[in-house]
Residue, then its C-alpha position, 0 to 999 in steps of 0.5 A: x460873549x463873543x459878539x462881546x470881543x468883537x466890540x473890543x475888537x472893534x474899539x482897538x481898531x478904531x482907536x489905531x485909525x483915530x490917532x492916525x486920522x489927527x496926523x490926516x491919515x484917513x480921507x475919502x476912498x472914492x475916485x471922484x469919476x475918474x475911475x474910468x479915465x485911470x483904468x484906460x491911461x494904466x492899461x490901455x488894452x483893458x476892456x470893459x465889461x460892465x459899468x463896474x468891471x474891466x478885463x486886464x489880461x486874466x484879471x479883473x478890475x473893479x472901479x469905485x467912483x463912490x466912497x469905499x467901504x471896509x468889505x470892499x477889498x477888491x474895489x480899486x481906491x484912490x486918495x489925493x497926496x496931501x503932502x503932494x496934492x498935485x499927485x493921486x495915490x491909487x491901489x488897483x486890486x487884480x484879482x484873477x479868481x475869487x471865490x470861498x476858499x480864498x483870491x488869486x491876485x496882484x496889486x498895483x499902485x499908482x500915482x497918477x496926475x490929479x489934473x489929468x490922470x496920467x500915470x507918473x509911477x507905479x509899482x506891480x506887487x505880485x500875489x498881493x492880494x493873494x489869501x486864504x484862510x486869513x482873509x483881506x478885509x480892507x486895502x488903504x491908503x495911509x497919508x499921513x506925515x512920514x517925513x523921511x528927510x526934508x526933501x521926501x515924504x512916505x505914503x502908507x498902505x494898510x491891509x486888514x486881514x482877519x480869520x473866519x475861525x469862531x473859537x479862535x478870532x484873529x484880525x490884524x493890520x499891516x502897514x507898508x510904506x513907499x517913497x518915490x526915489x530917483x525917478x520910481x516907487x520904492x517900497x520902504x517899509x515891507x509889512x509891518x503889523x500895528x494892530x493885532x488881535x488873537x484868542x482861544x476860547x470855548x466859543x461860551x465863555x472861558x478863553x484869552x485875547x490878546x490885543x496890540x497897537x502900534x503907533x509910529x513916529x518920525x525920529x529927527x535922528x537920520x540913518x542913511x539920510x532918513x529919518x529913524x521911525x519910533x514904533x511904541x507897542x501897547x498890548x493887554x491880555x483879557x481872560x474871561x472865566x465862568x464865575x460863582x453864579x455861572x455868569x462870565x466875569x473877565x480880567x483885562x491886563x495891560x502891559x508894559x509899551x514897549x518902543x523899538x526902532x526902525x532904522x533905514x539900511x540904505x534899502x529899506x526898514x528892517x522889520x523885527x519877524x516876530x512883527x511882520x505881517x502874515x500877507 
């Protein structure tokens, strides 16, 4: 049964990434070859360890020429802009330790030249990479349409997490987003969860889930001169009990969605707490 939620679990987070890969939010993950070129542009002191590994100070990075994969976290990603394809969006995870009982780490991101790797900004976020118990399972980008005005367009990161305890599954996805404004990076968006799934069961059969999504769109009504962002929030609540013949049986409720606003304060979204990301 458990290996049961997991599909389920599996199917919510794909029918969130599908929706978002119509507006061409998802593309390749890999740097093309230029992973090595990035890294010495960025931090010109860098020294390399391996064919994979370079040594920043006490951090370690680690390069991907080759397309990411969802257990890769720590793996350095970069994604061409669509909406501004002259300009490479990376994520560059510095993990100063790793091991079972959680990671030690920053991230930066980048946005470097397509042509010539330059860095044109960038943004430190300390401690982001940062967890323990609730693990980091995936760091990506997110390009898909956040028209803030006419004249300005968002990107998106979404990080995983997700939970190593059997009898009580959690995953969740959160998404921030960033603007480059009056010459830098602005974090604009701190955090939100789209996707959540929760549960408490006997690790046999009797227990309840809880599953939720969200999907964002831009609003052509402008606070601040940018556009207010439409969250509609669906969820459905799944109870599993033993039955007559001692077979697992389950009742799947699904609730009302729900739609809340975000609104621009001249600084950044303000985020309702209940739907702030845990990282």
């Amino acid at each position: 049964m458990f290996a049961q939620f997991i599909r389920v679990v599996s199917l919510f987070a794909i029918l969130g990434f599908l929706a978002l890969d119509k507006a061409g939010a998802r593309g390749s993950e890999s740097c093309d070859g230029r992973a090595e070129v990035i890294v010495h542009n960025a931090y010109p002191d860098a020294t390399k360890n391996d064919d994979e590994t370079f040594q920043v100070g006490e951090s370690t990075i680690s390069i991907n020429d080759r397309e990411a994969g969802i257990d890769a976290p720590h793996m350095m990603t970069c994604r061409v802009w669509p909406a501004n394809p002259q300009l490479t969006l990376v994520a560059v995870p510095l993990i100063k330790s790793a091991n079972e009982d959680g990671t030690v780490g920053d991230l930066e991101l980048l946005v470097v030249d397509t042509g010539t790797s330059a860095v044109r900004k960038r943004l430190l976020l300390a401690d982001r990479m940062t967890d323990d118990a609730i693990r980091i399972s995936a760091v990506e980008f997110d390009t898909a349409r956040y028209r803030l005005s006419r004249e300005q367009t968002a990107f998106g990161l979404r990080i995983s997490t997700n939970g190593s305890s059997r009898p009580n599954p959690y995953d969740e996805v959160s998404l921030w987003l960033y603007a480059i404004d009056k010459g830098s990076l602005h974090p604009l968006l701190d955090g939100m969860i789209v996707s959540k799934n929760t549960g408490e069961w006997d690790t046999n059969c009797a227990g309840e889930f809880q599953s939720s999504e969200s999907t964002l769109s831009m609003s052509s009504n402008r606070t601040h001169g940018y556009a207010d962002i439409t969250v509609v929030e669906t969820g459905s609540t799944k109870t599993n009990f033993v039955g007559k013949d001692n077979s697992c049986e389950d009742k799947t409720v699904t609730s009302k969605p729900q739609t809340l606003r975000l609104v621009y304060d001249g600084k950044e979204y303000r985020i309702p707490e209940d739907r702030r990301a845990v990282t």
